[in-house]
TORGU-371774 format. One record per residue (C-alpha): residue number from 1; residue in one letter; y, x, z. Coordinates in steps of 0.2 Angstrom, whole numbers, plus 5000, padded with zeros to 4 digits. Last residue first. Layout:
N
REC num residuo   py   px   pz
REC NUM       a    Y    X    Z
...
END
This chain:
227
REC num residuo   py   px   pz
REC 227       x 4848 5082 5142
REC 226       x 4862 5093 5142
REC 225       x 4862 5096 5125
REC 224       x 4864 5077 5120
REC 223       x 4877 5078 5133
REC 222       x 4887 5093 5121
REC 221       x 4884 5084 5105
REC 220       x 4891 5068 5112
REC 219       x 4907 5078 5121
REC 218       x 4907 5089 5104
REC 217       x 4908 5071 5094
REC 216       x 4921 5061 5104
REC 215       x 4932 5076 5106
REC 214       x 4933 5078 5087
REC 213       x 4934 5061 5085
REC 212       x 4951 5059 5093
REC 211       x 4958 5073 5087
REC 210       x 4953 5068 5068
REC 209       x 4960 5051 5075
REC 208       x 4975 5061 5085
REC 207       x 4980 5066 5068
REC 206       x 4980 5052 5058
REC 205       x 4992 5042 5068
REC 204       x 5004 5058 5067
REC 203       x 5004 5054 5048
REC 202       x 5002 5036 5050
REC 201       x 5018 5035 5058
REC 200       x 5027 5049 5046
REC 199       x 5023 5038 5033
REC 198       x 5033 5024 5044
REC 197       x 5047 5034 5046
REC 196       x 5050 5042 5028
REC 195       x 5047 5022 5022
REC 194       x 5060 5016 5034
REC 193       x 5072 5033 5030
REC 192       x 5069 5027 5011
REC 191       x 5076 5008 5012
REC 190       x 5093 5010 5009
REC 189       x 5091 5022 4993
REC 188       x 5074 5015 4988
REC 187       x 5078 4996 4990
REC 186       x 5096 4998 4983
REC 185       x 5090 5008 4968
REC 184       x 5077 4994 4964
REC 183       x 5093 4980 4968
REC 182       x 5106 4990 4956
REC 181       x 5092 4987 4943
REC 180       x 5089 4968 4948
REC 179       x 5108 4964 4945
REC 178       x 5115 4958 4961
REC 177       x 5121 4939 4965
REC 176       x 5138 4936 4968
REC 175       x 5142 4921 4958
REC 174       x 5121 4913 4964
REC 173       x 5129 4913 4981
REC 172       x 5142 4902 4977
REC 171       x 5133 4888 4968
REC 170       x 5118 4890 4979
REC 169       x 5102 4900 4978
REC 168       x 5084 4898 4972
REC 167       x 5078 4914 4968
REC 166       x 5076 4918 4948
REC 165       x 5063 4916 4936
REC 164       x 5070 4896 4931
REC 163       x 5087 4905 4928
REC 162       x 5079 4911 4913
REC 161       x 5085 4897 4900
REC 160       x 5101 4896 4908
REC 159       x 5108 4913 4903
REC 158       x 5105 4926 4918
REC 157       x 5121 4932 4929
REC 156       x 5115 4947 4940
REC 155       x 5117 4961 4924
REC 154       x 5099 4964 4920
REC 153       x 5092 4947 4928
REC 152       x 5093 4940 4949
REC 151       x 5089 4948 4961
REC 150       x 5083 4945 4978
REC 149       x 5073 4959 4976
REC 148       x 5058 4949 4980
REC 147       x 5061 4934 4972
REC 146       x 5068 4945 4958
REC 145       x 5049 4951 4957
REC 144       x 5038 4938 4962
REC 143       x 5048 4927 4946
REC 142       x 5048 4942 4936
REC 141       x 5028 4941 4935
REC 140       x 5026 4923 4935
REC 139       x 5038 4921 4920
REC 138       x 5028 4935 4913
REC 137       x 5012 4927 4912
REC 136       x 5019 4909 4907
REC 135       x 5026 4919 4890
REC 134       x 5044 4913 4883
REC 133       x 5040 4925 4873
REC 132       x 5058 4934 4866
REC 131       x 5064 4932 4883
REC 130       x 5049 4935 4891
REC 129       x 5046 4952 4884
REC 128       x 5066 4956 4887
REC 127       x 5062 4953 4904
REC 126       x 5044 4962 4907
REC 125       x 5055 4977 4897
REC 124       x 5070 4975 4908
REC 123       x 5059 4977 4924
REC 122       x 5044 4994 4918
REC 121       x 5062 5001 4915
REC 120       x 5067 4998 4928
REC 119       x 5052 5003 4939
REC 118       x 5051 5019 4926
REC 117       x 5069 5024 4931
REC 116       x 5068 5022 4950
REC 115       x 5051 5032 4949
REC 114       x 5059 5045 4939
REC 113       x 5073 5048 4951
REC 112       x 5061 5051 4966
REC 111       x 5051 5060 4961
REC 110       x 5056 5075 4973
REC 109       x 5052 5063 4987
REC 108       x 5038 5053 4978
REC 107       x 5029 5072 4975
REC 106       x 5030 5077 4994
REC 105       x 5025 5061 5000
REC 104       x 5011 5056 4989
REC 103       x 5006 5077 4994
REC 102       x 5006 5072 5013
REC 101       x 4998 5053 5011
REC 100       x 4984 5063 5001
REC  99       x 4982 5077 5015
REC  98       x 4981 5064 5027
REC  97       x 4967 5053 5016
REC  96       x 4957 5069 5014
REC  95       x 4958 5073 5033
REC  94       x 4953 5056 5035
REC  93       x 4937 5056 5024
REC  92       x 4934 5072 5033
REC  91       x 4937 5067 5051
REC  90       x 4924 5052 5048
REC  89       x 4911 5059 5041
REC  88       x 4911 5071 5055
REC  87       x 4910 5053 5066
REC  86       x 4897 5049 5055
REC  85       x 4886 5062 5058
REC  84       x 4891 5065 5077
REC  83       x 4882 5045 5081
REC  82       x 4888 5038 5094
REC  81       x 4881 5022 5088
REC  80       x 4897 5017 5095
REC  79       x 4909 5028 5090
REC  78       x 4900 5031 5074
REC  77       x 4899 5012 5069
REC  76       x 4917 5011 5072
REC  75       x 4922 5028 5062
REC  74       x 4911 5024 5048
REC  73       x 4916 5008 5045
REC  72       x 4934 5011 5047
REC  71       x 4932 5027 5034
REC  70       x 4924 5016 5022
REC  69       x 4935 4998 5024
REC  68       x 4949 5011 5023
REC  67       x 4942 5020 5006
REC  66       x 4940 5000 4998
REC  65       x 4957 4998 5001
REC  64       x 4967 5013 4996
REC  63       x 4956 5011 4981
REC  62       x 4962 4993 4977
REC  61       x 4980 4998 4980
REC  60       x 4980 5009 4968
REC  59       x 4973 5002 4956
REC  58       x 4984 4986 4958
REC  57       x 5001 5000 4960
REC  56       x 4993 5009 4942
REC  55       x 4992 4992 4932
REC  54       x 5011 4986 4941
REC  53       x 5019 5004 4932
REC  52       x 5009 5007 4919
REC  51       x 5014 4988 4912
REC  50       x 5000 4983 4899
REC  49       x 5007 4985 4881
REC  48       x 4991 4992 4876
REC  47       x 4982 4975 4878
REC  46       x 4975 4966 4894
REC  45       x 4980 4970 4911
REC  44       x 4995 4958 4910
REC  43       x 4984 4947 4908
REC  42       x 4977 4945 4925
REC  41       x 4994 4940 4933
REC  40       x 4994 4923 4933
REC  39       x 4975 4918 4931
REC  38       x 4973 4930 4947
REC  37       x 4960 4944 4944
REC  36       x 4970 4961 4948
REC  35       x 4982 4954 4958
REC  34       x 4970 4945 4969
REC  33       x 4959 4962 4969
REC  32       x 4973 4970 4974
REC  31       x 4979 4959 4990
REC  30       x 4960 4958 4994
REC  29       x 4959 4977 4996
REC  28       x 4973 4977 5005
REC  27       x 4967 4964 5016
REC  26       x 4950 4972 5019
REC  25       x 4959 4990 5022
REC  24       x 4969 4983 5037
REC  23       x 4953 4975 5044
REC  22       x 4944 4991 5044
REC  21       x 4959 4999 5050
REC  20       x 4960 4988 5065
REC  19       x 4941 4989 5068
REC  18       x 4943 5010 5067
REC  17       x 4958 5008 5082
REC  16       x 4948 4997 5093
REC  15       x 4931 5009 5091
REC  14       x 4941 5024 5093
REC  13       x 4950 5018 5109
REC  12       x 4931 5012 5114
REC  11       x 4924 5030 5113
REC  10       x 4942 5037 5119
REC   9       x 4938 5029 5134
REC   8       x 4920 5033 5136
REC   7       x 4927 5051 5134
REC   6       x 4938 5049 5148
REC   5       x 4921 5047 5162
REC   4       x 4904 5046 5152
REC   3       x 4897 5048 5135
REC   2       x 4880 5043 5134
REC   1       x 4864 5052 5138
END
């Protein structure tokens, strides 16, 4: 016997919710495995002076996919199927993704510092590499990065032969152009209450999914019971 009634609702709202994380996953996945395969960046993962920093991001990011395609799958196919099985499936792999996100949290907060330092310092060595180099790969790499920052070298005036990894800007702007380290602090000092907020989002997201699918799977175990 199917779900009827306000369970039905939460069926489909479970359905809608797990597709939108399935897809989310698929283009996080796809953003790592670019980064980890693309001609520009690609050798960066090659040798021991690989970056830490950028190598554990890629990886991260490439797990972080691939466990979202997982628990969307198996949160869509068990609303549907309405199937308890995989809808107790689900609850764990998100419980174990919510206690993640809480001790990511916990740790980046009291890390912090550190972080900040080992970005910098993962920047003025991929600067100093090219500038010794002159190597296409790390061009690319400090290009996305001040591009990003909108930054611009160590100091925030580069000699010419570097200007070429910098944003385009104009005469006057390029004279008041921040240095990329004051631009990493920047993002995490200014930018920290956004990322507080929005892990906080998926936090609270989380939780009416496990509530979610808890409903979904007594009310299915309870009309299987009744028939």
């Amino acid at each position: 016997m199917a779900v009827v009634g306000g369970i039905k609702c939460v069926k489909y709202l479970m359905f809608v919710f797990n597709f939108s994380l399935w897809l989310a996953g698929t283009a996080v996945l796809a953003v790592g495995l670019w980064l980890r395969f693309d001609p520009k960046t690609k050798g960066l993962f090659e040798g021991s002076d690989a970056p830490f920093v950028f190598l554990t991001g890629v990886y991260i990011l490439i797990a972080a996919g691939a466990l979202m395609m997982v628990v969307g799958f198996l949160g869509c196919c068990g609303a549907i199927r309405e199937s308890p099985c995989m809808l107790g499936l689900f609850f764990f792999f998100l419980l174990i993704i919510f206690a993640l996100e809480v001790a990511a949290g916990i740790w980046g907060f009291s890390n912090q510092s550190k972080i900040v330092d080992d970005i910098t310092t993962f920047y003025m060595e991929t600067y100093n590499d090219y500038t010794n180099t002159r190597d296409e790969r790390l061009k690319e790499t400090l290009r996305l990065i001040q591009t990003g920052l909108e930054c611009c070298g160590p100091t925030g005036t580069v000699v010419d032969s570097n200007k070429d990894t910098c944003p385009p800007r104009d005469a006057l702007a390029q004279l008041i152009t921040k240095s990329c380290p004051d631009a990493i602090d920047n993002v995490f000092d200014s930018k920290l209450h956004i990322i507080g907020g929005v892990g906080v989002t998926i936090g609270v997201v989380m939780v009416f999914g496990m509530i979610f699918s808890m409903l979904l799977c007594c009310a299915i175990r309870k009309s299987r019971e009744v028939v």
